[in-house]
N, CA, C and O of each residue as an XYZ file, in Angstrom:
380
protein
N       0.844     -1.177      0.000
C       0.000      0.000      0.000
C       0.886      1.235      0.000
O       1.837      1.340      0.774
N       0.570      2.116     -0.837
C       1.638      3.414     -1.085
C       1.035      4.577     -0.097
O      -0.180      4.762     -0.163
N       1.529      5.089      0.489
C       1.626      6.218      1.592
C       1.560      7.260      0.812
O       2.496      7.551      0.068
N       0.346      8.025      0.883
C       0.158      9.517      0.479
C       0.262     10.704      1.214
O      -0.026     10.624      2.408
N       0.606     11.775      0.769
C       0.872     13.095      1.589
C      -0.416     13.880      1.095
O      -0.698     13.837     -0.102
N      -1.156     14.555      1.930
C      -2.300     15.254      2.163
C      -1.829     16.400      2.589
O      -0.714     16.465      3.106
N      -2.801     17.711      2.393
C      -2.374     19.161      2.994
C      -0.902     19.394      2.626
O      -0.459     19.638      1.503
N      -0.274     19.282      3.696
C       1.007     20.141      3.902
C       1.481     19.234      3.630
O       2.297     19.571      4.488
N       1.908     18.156      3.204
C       2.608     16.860      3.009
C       3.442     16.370      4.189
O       4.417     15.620      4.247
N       2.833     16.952      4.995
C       3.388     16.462      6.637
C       2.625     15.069      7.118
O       3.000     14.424      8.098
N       1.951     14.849      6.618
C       0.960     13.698      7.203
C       0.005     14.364      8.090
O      -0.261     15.564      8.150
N      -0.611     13.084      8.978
C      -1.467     13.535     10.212
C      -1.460     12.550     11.190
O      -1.590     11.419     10.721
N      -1.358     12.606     12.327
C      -1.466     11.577     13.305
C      -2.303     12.023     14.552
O      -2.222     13.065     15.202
N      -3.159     10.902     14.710
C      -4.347     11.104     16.105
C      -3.510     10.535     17.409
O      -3.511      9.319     17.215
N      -3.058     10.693     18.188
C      -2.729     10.045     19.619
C      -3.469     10.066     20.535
O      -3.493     11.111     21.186
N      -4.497      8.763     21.015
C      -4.536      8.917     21.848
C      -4.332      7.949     23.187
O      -4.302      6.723     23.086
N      -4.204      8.611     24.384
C      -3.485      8.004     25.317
C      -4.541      7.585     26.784
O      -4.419      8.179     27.855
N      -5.006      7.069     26.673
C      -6.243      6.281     28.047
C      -7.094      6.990     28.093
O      -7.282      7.429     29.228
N      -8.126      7.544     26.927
C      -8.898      8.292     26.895
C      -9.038      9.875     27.376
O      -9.972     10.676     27.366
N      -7.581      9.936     27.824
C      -7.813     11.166     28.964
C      -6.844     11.923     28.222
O      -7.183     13.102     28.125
N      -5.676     11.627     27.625
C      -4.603     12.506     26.604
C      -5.374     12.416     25.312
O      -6.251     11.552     25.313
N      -5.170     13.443     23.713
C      -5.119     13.096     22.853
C      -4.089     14.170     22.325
O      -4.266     15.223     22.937
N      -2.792     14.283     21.137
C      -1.858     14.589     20.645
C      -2.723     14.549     18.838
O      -3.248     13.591     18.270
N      -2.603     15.601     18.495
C      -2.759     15.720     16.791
C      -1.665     16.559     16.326
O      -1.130     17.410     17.036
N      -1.307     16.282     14.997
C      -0.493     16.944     14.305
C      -1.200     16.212     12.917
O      -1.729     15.169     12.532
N      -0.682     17.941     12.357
C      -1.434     18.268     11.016
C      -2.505     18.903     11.345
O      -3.454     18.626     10.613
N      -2.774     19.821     12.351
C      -3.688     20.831     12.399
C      -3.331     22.390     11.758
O      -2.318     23.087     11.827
N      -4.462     22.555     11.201
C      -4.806     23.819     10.417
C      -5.209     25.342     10.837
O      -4.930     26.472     10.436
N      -6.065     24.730     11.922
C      -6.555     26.034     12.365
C      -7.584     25.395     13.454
O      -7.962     24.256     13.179
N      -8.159     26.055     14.826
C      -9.126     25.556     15.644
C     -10.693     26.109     14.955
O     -10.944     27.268     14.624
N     -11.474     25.109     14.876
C     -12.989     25.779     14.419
C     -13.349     26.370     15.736
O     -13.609     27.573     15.739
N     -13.407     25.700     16.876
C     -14.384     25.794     18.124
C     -14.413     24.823     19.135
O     -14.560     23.606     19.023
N     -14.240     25.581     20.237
C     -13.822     24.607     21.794
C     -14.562     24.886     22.677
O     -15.021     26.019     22.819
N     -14.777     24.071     23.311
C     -15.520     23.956     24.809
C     -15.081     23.017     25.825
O     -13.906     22.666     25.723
N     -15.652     22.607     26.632
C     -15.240     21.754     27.661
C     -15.675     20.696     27.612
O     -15.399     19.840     28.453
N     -16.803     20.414     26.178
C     -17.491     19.452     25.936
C     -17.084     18.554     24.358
O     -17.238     17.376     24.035
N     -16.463     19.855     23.567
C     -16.337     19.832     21.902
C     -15.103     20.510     21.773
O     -14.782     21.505     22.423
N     -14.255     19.800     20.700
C     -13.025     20.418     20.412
C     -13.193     20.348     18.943
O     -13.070     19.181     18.570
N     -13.482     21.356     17.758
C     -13.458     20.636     16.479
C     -12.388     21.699     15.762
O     -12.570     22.916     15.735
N     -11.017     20.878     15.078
C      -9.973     21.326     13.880
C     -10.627     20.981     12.698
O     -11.622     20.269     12.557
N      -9.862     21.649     11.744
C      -9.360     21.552     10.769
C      -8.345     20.903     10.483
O      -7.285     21.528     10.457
N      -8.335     19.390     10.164
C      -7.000     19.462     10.045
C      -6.176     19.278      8.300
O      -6.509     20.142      7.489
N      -5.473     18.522      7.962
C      -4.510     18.479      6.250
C      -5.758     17.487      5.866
O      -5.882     17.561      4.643
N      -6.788     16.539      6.443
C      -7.379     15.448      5.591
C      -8.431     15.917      6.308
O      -8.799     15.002      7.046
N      -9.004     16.745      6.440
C     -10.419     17.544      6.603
C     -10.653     17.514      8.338
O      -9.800     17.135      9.140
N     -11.824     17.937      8.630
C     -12.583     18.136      9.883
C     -12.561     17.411     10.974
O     -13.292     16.430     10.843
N     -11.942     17.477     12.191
C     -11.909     16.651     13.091
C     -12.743     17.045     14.380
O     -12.580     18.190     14.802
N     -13.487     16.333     14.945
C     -14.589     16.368     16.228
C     -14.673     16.143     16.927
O     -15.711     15.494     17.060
N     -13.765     16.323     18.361
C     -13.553     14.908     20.066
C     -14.524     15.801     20.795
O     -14.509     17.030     20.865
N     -15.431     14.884     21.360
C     -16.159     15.180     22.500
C     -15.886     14.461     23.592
O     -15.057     13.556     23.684
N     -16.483     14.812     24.287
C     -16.192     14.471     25.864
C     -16.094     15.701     27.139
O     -16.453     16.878     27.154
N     -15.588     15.027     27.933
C     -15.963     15.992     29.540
C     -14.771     16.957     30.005
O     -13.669     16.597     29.591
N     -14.780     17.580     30.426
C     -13.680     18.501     30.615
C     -12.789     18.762     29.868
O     -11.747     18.763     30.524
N     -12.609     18.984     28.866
C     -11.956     18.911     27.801
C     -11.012     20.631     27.569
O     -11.630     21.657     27.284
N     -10.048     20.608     27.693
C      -9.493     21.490     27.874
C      -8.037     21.762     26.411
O      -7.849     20.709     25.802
N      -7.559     22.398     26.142
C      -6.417     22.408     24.942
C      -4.936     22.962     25.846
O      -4.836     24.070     26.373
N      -4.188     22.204     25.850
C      -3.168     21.872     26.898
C      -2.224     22.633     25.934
O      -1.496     23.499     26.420
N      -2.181     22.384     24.626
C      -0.840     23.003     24.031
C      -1.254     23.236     22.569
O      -1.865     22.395     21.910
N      -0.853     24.517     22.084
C      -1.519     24.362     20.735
C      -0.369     25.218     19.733
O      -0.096     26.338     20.163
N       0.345     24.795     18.415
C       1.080     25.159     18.292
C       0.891     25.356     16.478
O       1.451     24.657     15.633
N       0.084     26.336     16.257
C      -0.598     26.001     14.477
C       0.782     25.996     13.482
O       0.853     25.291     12.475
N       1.961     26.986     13.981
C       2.702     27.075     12.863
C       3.693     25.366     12.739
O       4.505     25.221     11.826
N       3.475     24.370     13.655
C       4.369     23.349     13.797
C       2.798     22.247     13.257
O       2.890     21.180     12.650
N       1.583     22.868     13.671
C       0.095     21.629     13.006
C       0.205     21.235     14.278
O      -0.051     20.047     14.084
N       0.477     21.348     15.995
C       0.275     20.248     16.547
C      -0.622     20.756     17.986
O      -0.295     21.757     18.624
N      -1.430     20.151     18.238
C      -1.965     19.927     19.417
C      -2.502     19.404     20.363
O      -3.372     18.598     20.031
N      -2.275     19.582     21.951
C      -2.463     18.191     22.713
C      -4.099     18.963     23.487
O      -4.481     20.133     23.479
N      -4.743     17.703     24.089
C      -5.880     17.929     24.184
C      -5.868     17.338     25.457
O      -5.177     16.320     25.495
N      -6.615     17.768     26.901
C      -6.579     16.871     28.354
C      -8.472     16.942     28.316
O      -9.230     17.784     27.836
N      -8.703     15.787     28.976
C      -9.790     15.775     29.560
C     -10.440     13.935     29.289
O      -9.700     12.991     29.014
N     -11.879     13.856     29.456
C     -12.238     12.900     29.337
C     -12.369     12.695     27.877
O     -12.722     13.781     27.418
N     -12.204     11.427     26.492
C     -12.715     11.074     25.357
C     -13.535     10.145     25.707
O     -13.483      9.143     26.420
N     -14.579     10.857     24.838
C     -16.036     10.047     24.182
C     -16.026      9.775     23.355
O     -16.395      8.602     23.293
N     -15.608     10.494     21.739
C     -15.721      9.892     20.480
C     -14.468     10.871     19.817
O     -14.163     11.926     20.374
N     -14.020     10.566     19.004
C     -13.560     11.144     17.863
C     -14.068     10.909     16.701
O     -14.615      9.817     16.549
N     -14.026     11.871     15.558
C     -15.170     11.795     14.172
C     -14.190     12.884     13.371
O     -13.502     13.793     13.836
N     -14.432     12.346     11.653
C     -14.031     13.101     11.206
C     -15.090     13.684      9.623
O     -15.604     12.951      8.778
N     -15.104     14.398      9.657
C     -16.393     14.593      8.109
C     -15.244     14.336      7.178
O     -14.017     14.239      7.140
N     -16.541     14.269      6.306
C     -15.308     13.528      5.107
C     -14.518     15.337      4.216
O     -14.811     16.526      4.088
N     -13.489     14.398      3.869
C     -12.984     15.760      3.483
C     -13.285     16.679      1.978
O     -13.701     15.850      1.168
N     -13.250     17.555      1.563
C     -13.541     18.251      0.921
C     -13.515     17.680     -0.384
O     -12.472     17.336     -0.940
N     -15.170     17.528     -1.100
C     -14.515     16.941     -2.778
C     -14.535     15.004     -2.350
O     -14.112     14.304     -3.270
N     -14.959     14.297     -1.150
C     -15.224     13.509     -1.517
C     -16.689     12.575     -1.532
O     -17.060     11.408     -1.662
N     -17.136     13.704     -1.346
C     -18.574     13.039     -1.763
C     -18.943     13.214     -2.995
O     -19.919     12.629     -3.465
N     -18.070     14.197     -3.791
C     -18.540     14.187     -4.994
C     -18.277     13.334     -6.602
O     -18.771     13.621     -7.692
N     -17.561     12.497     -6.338
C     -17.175     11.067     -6.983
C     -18.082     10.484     -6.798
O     -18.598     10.459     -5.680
N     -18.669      9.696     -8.042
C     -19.741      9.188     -8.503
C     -19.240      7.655     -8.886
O     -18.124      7.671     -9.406
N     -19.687      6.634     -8.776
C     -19.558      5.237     -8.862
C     -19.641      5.543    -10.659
O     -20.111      6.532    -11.221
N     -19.027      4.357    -11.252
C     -19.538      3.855    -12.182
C     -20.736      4.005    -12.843
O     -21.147      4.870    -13.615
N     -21.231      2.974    -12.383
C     -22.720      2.971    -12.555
C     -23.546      4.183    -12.759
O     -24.315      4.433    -13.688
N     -23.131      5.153    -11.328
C     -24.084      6.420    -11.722
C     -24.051      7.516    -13.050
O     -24.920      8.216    -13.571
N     -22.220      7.237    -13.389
C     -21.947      7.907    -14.577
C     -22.483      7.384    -15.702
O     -22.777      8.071    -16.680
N     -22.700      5.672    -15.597
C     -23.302      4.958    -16.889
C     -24.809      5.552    -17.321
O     -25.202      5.955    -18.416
N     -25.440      5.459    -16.145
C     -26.844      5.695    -15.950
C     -27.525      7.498    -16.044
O     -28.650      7.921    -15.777
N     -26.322      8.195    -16.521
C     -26.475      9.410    -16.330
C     -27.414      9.671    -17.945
O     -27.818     10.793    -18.250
């Protein structure tokens, strides 16, 4: 399987560490935080951790990286930009 570079061609990596740490790099910019919702931007689109106390421990945009403390509930990511719009086969046949 061949390894692709996205965004900045830095990659992206999620860390997380007993639900209670999480570490990202390849962040873009912060959308919006709370103590409940943390959602980036990151090089392969939109990222979403919820959970409880949730606080941003270190945030460093010109390096993409940031660490996150509190409780994890979920992480989610929307799909990224331009890929919902690829059409199967079929739908192009049937067009």
């Amino acid at each position: 399987m061949e390894d692709k570079d996205f965004g900045r061609g830095e990659g992206h990596v999620v860390t997380i560490t007993n639900r209670e740490q999480v570490s990202v790099d390849g962040v873009v910019h912060v959308d919006s935080f709370d103590d409940q919702e943390i959602v980036v931007e990151t090089d392969l689109g939109t990222l979403s951790l919820k959970g409880e106390d949730l606080h941003i421990k270190q945030l460093n945009l010109d390096d993409g990286y940031l660490e996150i403390e509190g409780v994890i509930d979920s992480v989610s990511y929307s799909a990224r930009p331009g890929a919902g719009k690829a059409r199967s086969l079929i739908e192009r046949i049937l067009r």
